[in-house]
N, C-alpha and C positions, 0 to 999 in steps of 0.2 A: 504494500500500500504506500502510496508517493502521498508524503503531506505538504500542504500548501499553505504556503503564507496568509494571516489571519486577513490583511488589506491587500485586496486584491488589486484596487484600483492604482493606476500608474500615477505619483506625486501629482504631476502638472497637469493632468487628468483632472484628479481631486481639488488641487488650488485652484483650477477655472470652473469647475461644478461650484464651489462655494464663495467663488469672487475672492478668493483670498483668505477671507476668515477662517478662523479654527478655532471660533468658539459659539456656540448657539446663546441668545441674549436669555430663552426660554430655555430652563430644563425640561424636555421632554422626558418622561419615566418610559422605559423598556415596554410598558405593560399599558402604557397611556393609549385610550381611545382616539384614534381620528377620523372626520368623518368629513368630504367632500362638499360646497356650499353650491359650487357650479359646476360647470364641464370646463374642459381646457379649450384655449381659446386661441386660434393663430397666432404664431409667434411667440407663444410663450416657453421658457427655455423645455429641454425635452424630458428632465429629470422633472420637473412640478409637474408636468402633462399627466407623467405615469403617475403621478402623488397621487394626483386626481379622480384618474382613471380608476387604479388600487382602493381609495376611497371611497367607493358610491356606497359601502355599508360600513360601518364601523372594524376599523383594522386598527391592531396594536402595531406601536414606532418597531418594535422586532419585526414581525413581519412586512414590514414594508422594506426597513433595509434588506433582508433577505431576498426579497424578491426583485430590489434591483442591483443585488450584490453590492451593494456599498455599504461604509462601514456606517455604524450606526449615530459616531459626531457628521458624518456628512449630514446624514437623513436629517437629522435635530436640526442644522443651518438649514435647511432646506425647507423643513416644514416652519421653520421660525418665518420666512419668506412670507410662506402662505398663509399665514396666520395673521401676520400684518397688514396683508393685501385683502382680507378679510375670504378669502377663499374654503378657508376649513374650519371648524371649532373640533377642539379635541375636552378629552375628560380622563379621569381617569378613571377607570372600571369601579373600583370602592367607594368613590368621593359622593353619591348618591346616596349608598346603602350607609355607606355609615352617618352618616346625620341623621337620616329614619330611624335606625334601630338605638343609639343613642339614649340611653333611660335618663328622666329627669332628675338634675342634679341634687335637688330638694331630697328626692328617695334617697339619693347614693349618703345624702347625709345623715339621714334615719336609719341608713345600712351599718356606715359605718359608726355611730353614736351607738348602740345594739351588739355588735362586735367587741368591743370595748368595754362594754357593760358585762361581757361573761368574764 
């Protein structure tokens, strides 16, 4: 079995996909939801096109790098792009559930006042 280097993509390759930067302004989480706002539009560069495209249902920032083979800080500049340009809203899988399931603070004080008392 031949193993391959973890960035496949060729430097000067990578430096013009991300205009330079090499740092995303947004942390995307690995596991963060993103979800597509429009379709791609003529001219627009060919990496956001696929963002897009990849996007019409909710896809995690891993599987997006994966599927366009790039490393996963490219993806993060990338989708920081399209998030500015107001193209996609992202989430992140938990950030939903947990604010619902959350018990009121009030109880947790009764809980732990009760705790303390044995």
């Amino acid at each position: 079995m031949t193993l391959r280097p973890v960035d496949t993509g060729a430097p000067d390759r990578l430096y013009t996909v991300t205009g330079g930067r090499s740092r995303s302004a947004d942390s995307f989480d690995l596991v963060t939801l993103v979800v597509s706002e429009c379709r791609p539009t003529a001219g627009m560069q060919s990496e956001h096109a696929r963002i897009l495209d990849l996007c019409r249902h909710p896809t995690a920032v891993v599987e997006i790098a994966a599927e366009l083979s790039l490393p996963v800080t490219v993806v993060r500049i990338l989708l920081d792009d399209l998030r500015a340009m107001g193209r996609i809203t992202a989430r992140h899988p938990r950030t939903a559930a947990s604010h619902a399931a959350l018990p009121d603070s009030e109880l947790l004080k009764e809980v732990l006042h009760g705790l303390r008392k044995l």
